[in-house]
C-alpha positions in Angstrom: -51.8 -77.8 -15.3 -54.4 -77.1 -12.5 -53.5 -75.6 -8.8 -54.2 -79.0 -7.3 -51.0 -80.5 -9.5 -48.8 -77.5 -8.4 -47.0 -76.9 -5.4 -44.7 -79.5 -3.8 -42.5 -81.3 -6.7 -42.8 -78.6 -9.1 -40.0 -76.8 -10.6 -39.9 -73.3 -11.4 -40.0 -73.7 -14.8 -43.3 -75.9 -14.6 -44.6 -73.4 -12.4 -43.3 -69.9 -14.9 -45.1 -72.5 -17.8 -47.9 -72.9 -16.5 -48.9 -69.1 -15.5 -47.5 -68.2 -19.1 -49.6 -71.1 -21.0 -53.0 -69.8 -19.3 -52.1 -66.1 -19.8 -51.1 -66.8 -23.7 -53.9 -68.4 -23.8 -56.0 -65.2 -23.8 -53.7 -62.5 -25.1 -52.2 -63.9 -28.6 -48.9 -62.9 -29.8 -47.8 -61.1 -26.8 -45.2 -63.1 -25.2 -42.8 -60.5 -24.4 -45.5 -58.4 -22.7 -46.6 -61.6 -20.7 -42.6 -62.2 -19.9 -42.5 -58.4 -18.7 -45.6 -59.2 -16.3 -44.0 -61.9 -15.1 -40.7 -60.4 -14.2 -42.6 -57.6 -12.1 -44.5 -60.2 -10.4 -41.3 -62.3 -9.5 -39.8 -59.0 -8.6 -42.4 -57.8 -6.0 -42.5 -54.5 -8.6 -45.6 -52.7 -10.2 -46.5 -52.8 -14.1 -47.7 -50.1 -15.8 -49.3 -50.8 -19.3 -49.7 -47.6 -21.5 -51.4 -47.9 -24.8 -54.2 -46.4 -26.4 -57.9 -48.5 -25.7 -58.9 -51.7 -26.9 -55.4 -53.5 -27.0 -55.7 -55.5 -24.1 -54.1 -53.6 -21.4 -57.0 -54.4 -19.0 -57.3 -58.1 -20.7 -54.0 -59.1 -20.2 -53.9 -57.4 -16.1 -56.9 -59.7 -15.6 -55.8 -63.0 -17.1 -52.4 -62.4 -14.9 -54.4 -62.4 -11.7 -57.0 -65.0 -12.6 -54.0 -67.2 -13.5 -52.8 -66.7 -10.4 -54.4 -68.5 -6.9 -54.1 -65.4 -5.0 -56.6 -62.6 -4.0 -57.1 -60.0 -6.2 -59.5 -56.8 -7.0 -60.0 -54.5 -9.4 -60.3 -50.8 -9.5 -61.4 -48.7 -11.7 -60.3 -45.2 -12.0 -62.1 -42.2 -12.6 -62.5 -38.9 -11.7 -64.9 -39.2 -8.7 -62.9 -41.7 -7.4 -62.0 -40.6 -3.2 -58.9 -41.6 -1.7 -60.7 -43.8 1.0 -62.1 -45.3 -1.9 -59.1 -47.3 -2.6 -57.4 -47.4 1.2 -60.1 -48.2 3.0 -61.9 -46.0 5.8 -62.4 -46.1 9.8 -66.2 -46.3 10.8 -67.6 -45.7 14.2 -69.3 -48.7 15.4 -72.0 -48.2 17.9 -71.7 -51.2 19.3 -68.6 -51.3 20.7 -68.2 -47.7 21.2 -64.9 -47.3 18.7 -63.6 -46.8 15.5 -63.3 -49.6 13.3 -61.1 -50.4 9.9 -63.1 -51.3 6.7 -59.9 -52.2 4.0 -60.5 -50.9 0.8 -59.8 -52.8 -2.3 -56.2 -51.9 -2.0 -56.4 -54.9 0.1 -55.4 -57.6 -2.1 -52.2 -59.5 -4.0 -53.1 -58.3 -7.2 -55.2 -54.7 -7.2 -56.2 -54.5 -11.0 -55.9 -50.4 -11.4 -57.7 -49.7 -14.8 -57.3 -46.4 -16.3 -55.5 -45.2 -13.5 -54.8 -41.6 -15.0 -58.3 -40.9 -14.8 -58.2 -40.6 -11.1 -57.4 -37.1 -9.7 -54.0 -36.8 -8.8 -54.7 -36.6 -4.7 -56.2 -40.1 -5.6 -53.3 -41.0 -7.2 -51.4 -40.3 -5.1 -53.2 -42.7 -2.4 -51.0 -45.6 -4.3 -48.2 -43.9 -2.9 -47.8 -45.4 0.3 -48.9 -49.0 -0.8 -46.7 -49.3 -3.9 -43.7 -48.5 -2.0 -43.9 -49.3 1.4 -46.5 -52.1 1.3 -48.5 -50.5 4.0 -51.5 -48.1 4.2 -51.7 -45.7 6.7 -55.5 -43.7 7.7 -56.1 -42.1 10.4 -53.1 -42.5 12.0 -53.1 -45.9 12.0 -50.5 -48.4 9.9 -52.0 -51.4 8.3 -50.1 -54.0 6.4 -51.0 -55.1 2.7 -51.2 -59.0 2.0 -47.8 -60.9 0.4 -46.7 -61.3 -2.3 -48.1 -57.5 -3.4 -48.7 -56.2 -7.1 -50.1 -53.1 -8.5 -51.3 -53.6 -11.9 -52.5 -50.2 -14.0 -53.9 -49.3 -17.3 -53.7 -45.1 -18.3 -54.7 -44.5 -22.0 -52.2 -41.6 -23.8 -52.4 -38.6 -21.5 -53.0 -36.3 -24.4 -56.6 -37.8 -24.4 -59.6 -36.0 -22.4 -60.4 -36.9 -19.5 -57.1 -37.7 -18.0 -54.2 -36.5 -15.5 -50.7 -37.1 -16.1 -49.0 -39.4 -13.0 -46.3 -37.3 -12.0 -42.9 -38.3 -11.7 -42.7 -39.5 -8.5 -45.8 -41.8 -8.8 -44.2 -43.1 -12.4 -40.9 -44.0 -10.5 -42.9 -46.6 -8.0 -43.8 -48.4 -11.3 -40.8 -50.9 -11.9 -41.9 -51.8 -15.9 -43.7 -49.1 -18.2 -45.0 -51.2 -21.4 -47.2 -50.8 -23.8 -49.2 -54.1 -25.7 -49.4 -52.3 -29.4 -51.9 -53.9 -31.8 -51.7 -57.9 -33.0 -50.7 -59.4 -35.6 -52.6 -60.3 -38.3 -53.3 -64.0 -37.2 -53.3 -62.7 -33.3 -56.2 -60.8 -34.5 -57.8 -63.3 -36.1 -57.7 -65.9 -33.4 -58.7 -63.1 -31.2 -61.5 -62.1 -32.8 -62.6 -65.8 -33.0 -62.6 -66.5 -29.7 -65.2 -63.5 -29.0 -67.5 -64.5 -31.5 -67.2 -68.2 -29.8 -68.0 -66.3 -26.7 -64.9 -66.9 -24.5 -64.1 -64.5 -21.8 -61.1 -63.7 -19.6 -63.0 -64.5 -16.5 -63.1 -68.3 -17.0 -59.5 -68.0 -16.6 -58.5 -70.4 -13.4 -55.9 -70.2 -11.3 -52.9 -72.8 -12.2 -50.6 -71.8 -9.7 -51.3 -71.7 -6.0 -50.7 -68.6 -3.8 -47.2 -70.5 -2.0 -45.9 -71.6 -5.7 -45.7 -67.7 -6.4 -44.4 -67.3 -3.2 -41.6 -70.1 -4.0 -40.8 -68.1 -7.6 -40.3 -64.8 -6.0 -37.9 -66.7 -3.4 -36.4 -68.7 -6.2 -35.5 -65.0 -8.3 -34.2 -63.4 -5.1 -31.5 -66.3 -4.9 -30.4 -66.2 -8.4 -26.7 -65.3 -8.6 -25.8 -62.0 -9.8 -22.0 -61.7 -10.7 -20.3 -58.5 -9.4 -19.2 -57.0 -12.9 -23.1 -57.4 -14.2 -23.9 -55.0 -10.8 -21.3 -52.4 -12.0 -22.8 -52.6 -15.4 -25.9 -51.8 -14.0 -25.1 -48.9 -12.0 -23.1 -47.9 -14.7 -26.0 -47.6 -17.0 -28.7 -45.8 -14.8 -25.4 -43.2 -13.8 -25.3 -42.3 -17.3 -29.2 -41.6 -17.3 -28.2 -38.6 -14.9 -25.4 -37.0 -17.4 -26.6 -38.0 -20.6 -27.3 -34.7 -23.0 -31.1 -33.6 -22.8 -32.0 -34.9 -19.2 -32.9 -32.9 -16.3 -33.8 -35.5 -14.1 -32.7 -39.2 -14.5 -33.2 -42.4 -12.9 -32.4 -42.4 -8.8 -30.5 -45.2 -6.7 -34.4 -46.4 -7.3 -33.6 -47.3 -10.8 -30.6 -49.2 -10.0 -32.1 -51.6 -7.8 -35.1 -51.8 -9.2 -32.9 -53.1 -12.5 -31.5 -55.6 -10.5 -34.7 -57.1 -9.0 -35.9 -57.4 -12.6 -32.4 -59.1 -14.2 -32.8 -61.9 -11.6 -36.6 -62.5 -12.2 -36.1 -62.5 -15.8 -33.1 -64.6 -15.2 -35.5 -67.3 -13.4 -38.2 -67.5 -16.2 -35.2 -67.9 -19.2 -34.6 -70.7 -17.1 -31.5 -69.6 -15.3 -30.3 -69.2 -11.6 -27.5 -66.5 -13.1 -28.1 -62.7 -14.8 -26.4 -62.3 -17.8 -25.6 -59.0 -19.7 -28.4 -59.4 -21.9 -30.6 -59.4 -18.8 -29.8 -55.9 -18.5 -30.2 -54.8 -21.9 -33.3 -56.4 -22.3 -35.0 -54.7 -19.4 -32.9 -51.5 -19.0 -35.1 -49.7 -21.4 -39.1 -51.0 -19.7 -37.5 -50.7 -16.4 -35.5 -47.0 -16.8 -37.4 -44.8 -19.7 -40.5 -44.0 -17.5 -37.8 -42.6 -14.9 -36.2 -40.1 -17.3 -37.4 -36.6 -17.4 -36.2 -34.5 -20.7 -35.2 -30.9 -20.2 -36.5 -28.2 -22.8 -33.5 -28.7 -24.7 -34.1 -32.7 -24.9 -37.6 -32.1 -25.5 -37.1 -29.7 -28.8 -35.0 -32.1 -30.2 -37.8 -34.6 -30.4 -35.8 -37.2 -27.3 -37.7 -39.4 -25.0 -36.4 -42.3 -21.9 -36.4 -44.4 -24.6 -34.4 -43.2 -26.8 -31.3 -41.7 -24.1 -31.8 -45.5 -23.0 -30.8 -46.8 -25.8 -28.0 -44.4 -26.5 -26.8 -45.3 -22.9 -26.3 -48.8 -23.8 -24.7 -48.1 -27.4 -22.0 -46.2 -25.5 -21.5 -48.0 -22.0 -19.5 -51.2 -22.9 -20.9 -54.9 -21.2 -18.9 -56.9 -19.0 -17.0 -59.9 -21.3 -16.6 -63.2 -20.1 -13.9 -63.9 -17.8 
């Protein structure tokens, strides 16, 4: 499928196909990965992809936006990198005798942040504003970031040189923390075959047009969420803040963010209603990353992860009606 036979006529499902099919096409045996990706794009969240190098992290954020017919740029981190770098900066034109706006590359659908934890953390913290609010503000002035609107980052472990930890509140714009992991044997294989045959992400194409994502993200925020699945949800990220070992856990933040993703990943299953299993699915990707362990949790070897999936052991699903 190319982005001339998409658009009017096409079902979500041909549309969610098609963006997976080109994507898969590049990164082998990753499909729940890809599924992840997808659900932050359908839920207007951020993804943030945390493995150690050479698995694909930057590979996989690359095939998503070439796949997708919208404008996209790429930054890559490091430790010279200035705030303006990434915002954009006001320049005095001589000309006309004022100040004028030159966007910065934060100025796109998809922004491509590779090895973001190698930035300082007041360039970090630049992403703020955008991630959040949609908007970039310098000098005083408001600017408005392009729709739909999707931060993409790679950080490596942050035990390795080189790089700064995102602090919490940068971690909580991030909807999904993942990591890729290594392939399979036969993954690798084909992998490795197509770099010796000399294919590269960049001949990726775009199969879906800019209003067909548009369309998905409308077509997630309209699937039907049943009340007892909402209290199931809250219910969960409320435990997050009681659970044994936590200082900090996930905010109101959490909860809705939870939500946004149950309905998106609710759309690409092929459904227009969230299920329990929606939320178990993603309550771990979307909630871990938002859990801070207290010394206590920490000697005792606990993580997000692991209070996550002790949450859902203990906090009982709706049943069926």
């Amino acid at each position: 499928m190319t982005s001339e036979q998409t658009g009017a006529g096409s079902t979500p499902a041909d549309l969610i196909g098609a963006v997976r099919g080109s994507v898969s096409s590049f990164i082998r045996g990753k499909d729940t990965v890809i599924d992840l990706a997808l659900t932050c794009l359908l839920a207007e969240g951020h993804l943030l992809l945390d493995d150690v190098p050479g698995v694909g992290k930057t590979s996989l954020a690359r095939a998503m936006a070439n796949s997708l017919g919208i404008t996209w740029n790429r930054l890559q981190f490091t430790p010279d990198v200035l705030p303006s770098d990434v915002t954009g900066v006001s320049v005095f034109n001589q000309g006309t005798g004022g100040f004028e706006f030159h966007a910065g590359p934060i100025f796109a659908s998809v922004v491509l942040a590779d090895e973001i934890n190698r930035a300082t953390p007041r360039t970090q913290s630049a992403l703020l504003e955008a991630m959040e609010e949609k908007t970039v503000s310098v000098d005083g002035v408001t600017h408005i970031l392009p729709s739909p609107f999707i931060v993409i980052a790679t950080q490596n472990p942050v035990d390795m040189a080189g790089t700064y930890p995102l602090p919490e509140a940068q971690l909580d714009r991030f909807l999904i923390r993942t990591s890729i992991g290594y392939p399979d044997f036969e993954s690798e294989i084909s992998v490795v075959a197509d770099h010796h045959a000399g294919k590269k992400v960049s001949e990726l194409s775009a199969v879906v047009t800019s209003t067909d994502v548009k369309s998905l993200i409308a077509a997630a925020n309209a699937v039907s969420v049943d009340p007892t699945v909402v209290d199931y949800i809250v219910r969960i990220v409320a435990a997050t803040r009681t659970a044994e070992g936590v200082s900090i856990g996930s905010s109101p933040r959490g909860s809705i963010g939870l939500l946004r993703a149950v309905r998106a990943r609710s759309l690409i299953l092929g459904r227009n209603y969230a299920l329990p299993g929606d939320v178990q699915a993603l309550a771990e990707p979307v909630l871990a990353h938002r859990i801070v362990m207290d010394v206590d949790g920490e000697a005792r070897g606990l993580d997000g992860a692991t209070v996550v999936s002790q949450i859902l052991a203990t906090v009982p699903a709706p049943q069926p009606a």
